[in-house]
C-alpha atoms as a printed R data frame, in Angstrom:
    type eleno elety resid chain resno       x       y       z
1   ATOM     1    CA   UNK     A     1 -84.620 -24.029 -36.230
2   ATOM     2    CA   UNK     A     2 -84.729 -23.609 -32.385
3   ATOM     3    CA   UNK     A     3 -83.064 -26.661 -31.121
4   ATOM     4    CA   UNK     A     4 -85.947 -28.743 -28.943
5   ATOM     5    CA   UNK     A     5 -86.070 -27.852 -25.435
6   ATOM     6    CA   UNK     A     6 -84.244 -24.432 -25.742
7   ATOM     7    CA   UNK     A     7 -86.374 -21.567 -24.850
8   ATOM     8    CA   UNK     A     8 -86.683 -19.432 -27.447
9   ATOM     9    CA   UNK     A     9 -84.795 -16.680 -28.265
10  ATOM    10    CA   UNK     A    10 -81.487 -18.067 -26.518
11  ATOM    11    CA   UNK     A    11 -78.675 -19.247 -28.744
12  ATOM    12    CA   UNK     A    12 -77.421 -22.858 -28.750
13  ATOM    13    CA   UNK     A    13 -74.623 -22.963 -25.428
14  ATOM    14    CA   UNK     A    14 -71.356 -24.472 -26.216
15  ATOM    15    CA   UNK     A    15 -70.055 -27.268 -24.118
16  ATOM    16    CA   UNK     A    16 -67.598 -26.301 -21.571
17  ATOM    17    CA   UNK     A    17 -65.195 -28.887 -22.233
18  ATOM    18    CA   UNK     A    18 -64.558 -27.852 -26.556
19  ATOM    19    CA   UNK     A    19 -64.050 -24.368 -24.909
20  ATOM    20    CA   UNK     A    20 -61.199 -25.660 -22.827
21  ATOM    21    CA   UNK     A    21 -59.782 -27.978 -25.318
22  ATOM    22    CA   UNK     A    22 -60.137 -24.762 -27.598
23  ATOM    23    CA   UNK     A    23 -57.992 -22.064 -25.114
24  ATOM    24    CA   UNK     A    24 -55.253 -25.319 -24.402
25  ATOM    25    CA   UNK     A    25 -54.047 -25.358 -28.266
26  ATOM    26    CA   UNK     A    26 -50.974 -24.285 -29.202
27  ATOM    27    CA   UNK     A    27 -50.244 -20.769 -31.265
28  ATOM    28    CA   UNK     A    28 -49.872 -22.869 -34.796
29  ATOM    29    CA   UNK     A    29 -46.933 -20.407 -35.261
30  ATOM    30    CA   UNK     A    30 -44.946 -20.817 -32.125
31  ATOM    31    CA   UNK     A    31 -41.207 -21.054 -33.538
32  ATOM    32    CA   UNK     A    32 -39.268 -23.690 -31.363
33  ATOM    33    CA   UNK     A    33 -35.817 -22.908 -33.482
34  ATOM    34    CA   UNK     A    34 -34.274 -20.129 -36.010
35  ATOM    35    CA   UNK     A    35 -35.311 -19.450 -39.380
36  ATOM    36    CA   UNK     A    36 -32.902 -20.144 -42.103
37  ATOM    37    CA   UNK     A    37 -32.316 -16.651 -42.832
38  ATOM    38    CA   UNK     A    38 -31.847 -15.800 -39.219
39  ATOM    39    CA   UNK     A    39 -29.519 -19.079 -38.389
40  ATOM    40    CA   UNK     A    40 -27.307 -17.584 -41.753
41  ATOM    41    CA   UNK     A    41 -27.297 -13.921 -40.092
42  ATOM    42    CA   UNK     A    42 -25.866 -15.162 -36.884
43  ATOM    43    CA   UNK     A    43 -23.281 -17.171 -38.475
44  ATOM    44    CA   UNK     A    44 -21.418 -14.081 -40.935
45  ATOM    45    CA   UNK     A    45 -22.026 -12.269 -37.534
46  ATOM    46    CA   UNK     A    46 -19.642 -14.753 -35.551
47  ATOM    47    CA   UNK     A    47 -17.645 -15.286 -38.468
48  ATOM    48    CA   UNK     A    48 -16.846 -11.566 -38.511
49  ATOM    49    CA   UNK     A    49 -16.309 -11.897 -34.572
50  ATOM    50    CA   UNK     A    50 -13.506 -15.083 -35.665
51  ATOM    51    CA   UNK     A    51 -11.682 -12.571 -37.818
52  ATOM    52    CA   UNK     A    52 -11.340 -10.308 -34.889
53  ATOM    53    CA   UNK     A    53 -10.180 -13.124 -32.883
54  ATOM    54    CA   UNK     A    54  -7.568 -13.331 -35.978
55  ATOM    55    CA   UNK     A    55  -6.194 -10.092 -35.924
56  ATOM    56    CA   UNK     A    56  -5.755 -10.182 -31.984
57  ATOM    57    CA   UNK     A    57  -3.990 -13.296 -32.180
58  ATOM    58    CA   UNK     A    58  -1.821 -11.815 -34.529
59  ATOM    59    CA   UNK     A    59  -1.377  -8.737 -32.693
60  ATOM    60    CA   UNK     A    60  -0.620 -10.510 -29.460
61  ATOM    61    CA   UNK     A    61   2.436 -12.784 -31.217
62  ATOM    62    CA   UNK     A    62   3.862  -8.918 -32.230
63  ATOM    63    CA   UNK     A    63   3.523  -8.053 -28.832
64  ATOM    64    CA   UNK     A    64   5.439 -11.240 -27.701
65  ATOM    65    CA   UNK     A    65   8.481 -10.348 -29.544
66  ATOM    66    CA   UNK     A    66   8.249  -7.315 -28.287
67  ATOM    67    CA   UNK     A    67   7.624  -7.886 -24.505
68  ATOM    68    CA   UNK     A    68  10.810 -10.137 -25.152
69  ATOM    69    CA   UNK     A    69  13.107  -7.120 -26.309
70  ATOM    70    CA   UNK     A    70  11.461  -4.064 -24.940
71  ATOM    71    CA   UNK     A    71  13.571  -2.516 -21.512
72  ATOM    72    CA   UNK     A    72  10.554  -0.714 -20.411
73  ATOM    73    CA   UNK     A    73   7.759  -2.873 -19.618
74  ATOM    74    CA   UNK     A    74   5.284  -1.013 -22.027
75  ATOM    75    CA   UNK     A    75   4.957  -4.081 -24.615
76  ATOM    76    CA   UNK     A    76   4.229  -6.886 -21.329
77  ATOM    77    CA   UNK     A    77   1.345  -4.076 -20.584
78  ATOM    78    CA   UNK     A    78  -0.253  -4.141 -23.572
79  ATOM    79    CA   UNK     A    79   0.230  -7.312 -24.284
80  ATOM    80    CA   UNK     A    80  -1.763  -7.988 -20.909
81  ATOM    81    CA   UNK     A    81  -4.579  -5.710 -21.411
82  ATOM    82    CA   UNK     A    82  -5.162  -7.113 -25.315
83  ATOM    83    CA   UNK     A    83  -4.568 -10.700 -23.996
84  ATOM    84    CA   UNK     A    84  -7.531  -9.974 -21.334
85  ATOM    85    CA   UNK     A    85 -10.335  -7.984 -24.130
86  ATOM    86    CA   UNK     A    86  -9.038 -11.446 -26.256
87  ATOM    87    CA   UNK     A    87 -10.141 -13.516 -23.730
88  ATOM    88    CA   UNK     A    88 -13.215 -12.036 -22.991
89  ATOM    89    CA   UNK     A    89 -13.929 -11.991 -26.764
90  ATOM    90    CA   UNK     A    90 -13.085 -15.882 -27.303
91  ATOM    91    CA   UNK     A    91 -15.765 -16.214 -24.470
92  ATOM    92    CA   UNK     A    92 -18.563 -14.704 -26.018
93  ATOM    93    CA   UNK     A    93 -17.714 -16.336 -29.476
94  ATOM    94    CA   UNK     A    94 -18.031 -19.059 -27.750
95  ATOM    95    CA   UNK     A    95 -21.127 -18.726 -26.417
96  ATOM    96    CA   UNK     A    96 -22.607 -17.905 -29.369
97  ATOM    97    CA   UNK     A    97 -21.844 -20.842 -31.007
98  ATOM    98    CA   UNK     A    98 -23.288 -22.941 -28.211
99  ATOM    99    CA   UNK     A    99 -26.280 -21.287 -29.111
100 ATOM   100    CA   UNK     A   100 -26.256 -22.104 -32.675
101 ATOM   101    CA   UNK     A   101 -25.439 -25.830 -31.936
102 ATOM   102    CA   UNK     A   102 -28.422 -25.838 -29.516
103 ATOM   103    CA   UNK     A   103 -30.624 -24.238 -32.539
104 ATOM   104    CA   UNK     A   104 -29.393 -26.986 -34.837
105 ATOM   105    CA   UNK     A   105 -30.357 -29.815 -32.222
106 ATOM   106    CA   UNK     A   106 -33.732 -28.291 -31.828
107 ATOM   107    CA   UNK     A   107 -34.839 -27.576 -36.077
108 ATOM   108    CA   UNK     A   108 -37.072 -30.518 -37.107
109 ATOM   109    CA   UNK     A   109 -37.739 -28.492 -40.908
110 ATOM   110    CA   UNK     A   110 -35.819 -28.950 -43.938
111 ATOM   111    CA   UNK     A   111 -33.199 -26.415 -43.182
112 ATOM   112    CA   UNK     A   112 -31.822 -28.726 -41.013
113 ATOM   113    CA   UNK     A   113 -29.025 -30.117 -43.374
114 ATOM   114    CA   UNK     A   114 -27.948 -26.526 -44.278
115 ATOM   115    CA   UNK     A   115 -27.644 -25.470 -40.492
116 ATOM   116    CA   UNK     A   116 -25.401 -28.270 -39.652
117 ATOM   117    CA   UNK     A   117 -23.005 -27.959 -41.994
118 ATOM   118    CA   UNK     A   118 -22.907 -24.256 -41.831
119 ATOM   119    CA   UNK     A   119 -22.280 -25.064 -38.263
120 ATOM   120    CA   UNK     A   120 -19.454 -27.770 -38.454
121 ATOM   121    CA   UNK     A   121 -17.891 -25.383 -40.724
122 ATOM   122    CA   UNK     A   122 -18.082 -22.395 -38.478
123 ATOM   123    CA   UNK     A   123 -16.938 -24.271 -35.435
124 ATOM   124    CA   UNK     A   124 -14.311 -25.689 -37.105
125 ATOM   125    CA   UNK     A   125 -12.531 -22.547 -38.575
126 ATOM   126    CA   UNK     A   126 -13.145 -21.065 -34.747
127 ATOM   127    CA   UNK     A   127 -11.128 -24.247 -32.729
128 ATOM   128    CA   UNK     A   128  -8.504 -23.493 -35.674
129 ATOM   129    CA   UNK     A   129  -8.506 -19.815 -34.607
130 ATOM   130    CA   UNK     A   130  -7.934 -21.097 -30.949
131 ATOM   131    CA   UNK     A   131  -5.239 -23.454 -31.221
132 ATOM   132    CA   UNK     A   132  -3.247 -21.048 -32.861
133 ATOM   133    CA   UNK     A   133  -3.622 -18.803 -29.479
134 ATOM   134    CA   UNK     A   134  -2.917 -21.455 -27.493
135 ATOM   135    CA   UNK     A   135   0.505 -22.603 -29.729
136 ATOM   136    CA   UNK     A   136   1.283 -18.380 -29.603
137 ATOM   137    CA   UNK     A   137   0.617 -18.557 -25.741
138 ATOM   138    CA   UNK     A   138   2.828 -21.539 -25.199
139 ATOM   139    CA   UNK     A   139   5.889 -20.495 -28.013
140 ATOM   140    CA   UNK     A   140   5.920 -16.964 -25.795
141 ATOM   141    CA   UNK     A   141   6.068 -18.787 -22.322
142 ATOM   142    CA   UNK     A   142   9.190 -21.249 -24.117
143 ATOM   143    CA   UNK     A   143  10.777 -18.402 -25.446
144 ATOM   144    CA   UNK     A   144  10.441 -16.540 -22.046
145 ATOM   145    CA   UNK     A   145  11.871 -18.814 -19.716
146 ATOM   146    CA   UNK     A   146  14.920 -19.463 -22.204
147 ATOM   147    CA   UNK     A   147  15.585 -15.782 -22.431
148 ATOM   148    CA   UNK     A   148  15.299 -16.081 -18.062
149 ATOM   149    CA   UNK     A   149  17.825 -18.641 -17.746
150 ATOM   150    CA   UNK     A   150  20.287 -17.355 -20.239
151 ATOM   151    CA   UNK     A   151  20.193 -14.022 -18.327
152 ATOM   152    CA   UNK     A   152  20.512 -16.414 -14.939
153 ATOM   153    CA   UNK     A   153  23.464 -17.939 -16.827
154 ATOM   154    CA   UNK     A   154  25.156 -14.769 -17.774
155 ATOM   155    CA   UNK     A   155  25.085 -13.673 -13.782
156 ATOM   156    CA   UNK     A   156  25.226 -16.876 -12.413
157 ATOM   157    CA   UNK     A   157  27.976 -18.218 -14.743
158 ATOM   158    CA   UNK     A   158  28.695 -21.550 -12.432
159 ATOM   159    CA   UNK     A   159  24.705 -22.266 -11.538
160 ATOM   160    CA   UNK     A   160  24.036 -25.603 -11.781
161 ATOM   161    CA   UNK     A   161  21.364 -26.874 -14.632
162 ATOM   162    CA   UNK     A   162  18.633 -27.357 -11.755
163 ATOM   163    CA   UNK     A   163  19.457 -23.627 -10.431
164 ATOM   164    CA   UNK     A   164  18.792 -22.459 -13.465
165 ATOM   165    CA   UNK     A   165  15.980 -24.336 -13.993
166 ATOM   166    CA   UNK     A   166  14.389 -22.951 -10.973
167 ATOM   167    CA   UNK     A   167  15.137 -19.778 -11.825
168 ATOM   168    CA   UNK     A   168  13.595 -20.288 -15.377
169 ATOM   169    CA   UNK     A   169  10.238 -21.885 -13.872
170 ATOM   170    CA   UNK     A   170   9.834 -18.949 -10.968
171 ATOM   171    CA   UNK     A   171   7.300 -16.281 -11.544
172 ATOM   172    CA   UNK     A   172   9.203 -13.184 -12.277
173 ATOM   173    CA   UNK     A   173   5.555 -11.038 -11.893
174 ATOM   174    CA   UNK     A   174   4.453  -9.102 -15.000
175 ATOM   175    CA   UNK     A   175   7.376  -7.677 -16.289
176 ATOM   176    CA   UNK     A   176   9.694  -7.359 -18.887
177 ATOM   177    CA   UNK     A   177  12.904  -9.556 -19.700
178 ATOM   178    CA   UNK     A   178  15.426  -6.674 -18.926
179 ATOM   179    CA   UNK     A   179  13.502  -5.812 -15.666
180 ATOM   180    CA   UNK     A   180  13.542  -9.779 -14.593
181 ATOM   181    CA   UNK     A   181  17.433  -9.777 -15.258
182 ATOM   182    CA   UNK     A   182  18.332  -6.719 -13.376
183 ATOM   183    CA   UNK     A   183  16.043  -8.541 -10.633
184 ATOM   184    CA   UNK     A   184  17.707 -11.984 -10.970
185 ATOM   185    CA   UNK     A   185  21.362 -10.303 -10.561
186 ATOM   186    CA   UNK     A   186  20.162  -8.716  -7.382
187 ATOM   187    CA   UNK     A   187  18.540 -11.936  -6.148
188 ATOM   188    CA   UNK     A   188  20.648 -14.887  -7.923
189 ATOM   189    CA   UNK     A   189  22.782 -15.216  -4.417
190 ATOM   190    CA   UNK     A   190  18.929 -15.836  -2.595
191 ATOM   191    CA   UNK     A   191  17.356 -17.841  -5.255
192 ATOM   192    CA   UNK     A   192  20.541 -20.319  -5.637
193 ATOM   193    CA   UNK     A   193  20.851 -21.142  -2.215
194 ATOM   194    CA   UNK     A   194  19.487 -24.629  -1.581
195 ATOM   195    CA   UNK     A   195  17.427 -23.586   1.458
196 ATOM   196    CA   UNK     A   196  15.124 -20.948  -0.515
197 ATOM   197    CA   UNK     A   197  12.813 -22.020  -3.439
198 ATOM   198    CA   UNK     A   198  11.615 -19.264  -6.020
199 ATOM   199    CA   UNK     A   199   8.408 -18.696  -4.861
200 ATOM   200    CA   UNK     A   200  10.152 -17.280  -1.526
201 ATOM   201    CA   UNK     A   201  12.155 -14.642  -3.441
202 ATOM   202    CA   UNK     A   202  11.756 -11.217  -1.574
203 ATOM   203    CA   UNK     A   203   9.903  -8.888  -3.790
């Protein structure tokens, strides 16, 4: 029936204000967070990415022992350009896991449970994977500097413990043990004289 006061023939107008309220909802399937299956992929992808992380750590320590018993310098090069693509790696792992812990903080479904444990469990093996860099970093640096001031000792056979402490804690550049001991028997006389400190050593 023809609604009263509508001329005929016209159809029934809709009220301006249900049309707005109509275009200001919501797509009903806007996703604010991962799926399950999604979240899951992402995780075996960055666990794959830790396992890298594991063989370059391991890799590095090889190069360590090397770099401390190699006479020509081509271990302490490799060893810096691995060191710098594991770096760059450890960053984007990193940031990838960020992401995931921002994805857990923002699912409000019932795959929430599942996503934070698979998370805690991820970023737990990955600060395990980490600390063992940093402990291979820091054993290297040790074993360097004792290798430095038994070389110091061996040319410098009456230095005095703070001599060849300096000479232990000065940067020596990126080279290899041998080269730093030829340099610190043609520079011991410079670097033990109270005056100069090892950051002035003529290069």
């Amino acid at each position: 029936m023809q609604p009263y006061g509508q001329p005929y023939g016209q159809q029934p107008y809709d009220d301006p204000n249900q049309q707005h309220q109509q275009q200001q909802q919501p797509p009903q399937q806007a996703a604010r967070f991962l799926s399950q299956q999604d979240f899951l992929s992402r995780v075996s992808g960055i666990r794959s990415d830790i396992q890298t992380l594991t063989t370059s750590v391991h890799q590095i320590a090889q190069l360590h022992q090397r770099a401390l018993t190699s006479s020509d310098g081509s271990a302490q090069r490799q060893l810096e350009q691995l060191t710098a693509e594991t770096q760059l790696h450890n960053t984007s792992i990193r940031d990838q896991i960020r992401s995931l812990k921002l994805d857990v903080e923002r699912t409000s479904d019932g795959t929430f449970g599942l996503k934070k444990r698979q998370f805690e469990s991820l970023n737990k093996d990955y600060k395990n994977e980490i600390q063992k860099f940093l402990q291979e970093e820091q054993q290297y640096k040790e074993r360097y500097r004792e290798q430095i001031a038994r070389q110091f000792r061996i040319v410098n056979p009456d230095a005095s413990e703070d001599e060849v402490r300096q000479a232990a804690d000065a940067d020596w550049g990126n080279e290899g043990i041998f080269q730093t001991a030829v340099r610190i028997a043609l520079l011991s006389p410079v670097v033990c004289h109270p005056q100069f400190h090892s950051d002035h050593v003529p290069l």
